[in-house]
N, C-alpha and C positions, 0 to 999 in steps of 0.2 A: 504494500500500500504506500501512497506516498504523501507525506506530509500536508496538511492545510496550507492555504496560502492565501493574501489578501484576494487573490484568482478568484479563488474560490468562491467565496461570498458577493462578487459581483457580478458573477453569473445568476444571483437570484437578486440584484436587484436594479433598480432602474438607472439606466445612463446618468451620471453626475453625481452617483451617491458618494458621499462621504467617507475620506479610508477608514475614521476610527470609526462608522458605522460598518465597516467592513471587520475591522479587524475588530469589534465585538461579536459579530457572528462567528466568524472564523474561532474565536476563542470559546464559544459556548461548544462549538459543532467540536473541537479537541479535547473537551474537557470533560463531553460525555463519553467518548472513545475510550480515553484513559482510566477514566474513570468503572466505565463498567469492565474491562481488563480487573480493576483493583477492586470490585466489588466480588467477581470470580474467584479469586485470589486470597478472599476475605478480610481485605484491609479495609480501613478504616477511615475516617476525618485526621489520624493523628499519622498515617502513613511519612516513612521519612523522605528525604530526598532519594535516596538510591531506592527504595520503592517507586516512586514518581516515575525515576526514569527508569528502571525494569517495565514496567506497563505501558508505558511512551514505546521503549524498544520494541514490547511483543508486539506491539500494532502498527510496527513500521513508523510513526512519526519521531521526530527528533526531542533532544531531552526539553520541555519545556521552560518559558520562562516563568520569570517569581511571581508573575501578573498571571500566569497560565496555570502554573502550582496555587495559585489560592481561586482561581473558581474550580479545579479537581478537587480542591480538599473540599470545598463548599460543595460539591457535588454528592461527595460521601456522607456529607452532615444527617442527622436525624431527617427521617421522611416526613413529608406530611402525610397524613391520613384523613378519609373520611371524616372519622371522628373529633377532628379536630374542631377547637372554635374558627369563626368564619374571620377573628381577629388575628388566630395562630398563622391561617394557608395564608391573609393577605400580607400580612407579616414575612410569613418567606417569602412570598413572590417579588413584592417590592425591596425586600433588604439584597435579594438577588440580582437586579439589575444593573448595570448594561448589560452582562456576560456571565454569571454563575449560574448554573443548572439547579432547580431543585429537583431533588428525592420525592418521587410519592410511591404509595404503598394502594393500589387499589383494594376494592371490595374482596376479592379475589384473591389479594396475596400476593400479585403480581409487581415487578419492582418498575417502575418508567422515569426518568426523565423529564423535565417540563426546561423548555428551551427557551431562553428569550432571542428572539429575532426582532432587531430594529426593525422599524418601518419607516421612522423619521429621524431625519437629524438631531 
């Protein structure tokens, strides 16, 4: 596979977009990659740097940076759930923006992802 690139995230958006609107995409779409690698793995929010980049490694991309290591780590953080108050999930969602993934845990058990994708500048 071969590493994200600001390339990348401007192919999904419109001529004259913004790079660090790029390169927040680009950084959320790395940081699930690695991140579910390290969920595999059974690591954690506290994973070290040489974990970071073992998981960066199995999935082909390159060792991250310190800005790309802290929405991985926020990627591993506590899920939201269902069950949560409607204060707890908007809480994560907005403390996660521009670029950090949240964890949710559906009905089901099932582990997902929740991505922020810029739209605007």
């Amino acid at each position: 596979m071969s590493s994200t690139s600001i390339g990348t995230a401007r192919h999904f958006h419109p001529a004259g977009t913004p790079g660090d609107v790029c390169r927040d995409h680009n950084r959320a779409a790395l940081a699930i990659v690695v991140a579910a690698e390290a969920r595999r793995r059974g690591y954690g929010p506290d994973l070290s740097d040489e974990q970071v980049d073992e998981c960066a490694e199995l999935t082909g991309r390159r060792s991250p940076s310190p800005t790309s290591r802290k929405a991985i780590r926020a990627a591993l953080g506590p899920p939201v759930t269902a069950e949560d108050a409607p204060e707890t999930v908007a809480a994560a969602v907005f403390d996660a923006l521009p670029s950090k993934p949240v964890r949710v845990v559906g009905r089901d058990g099932r582990e997902f992802f929740l991505v922020p994708l810029p739209v605007t500048a």
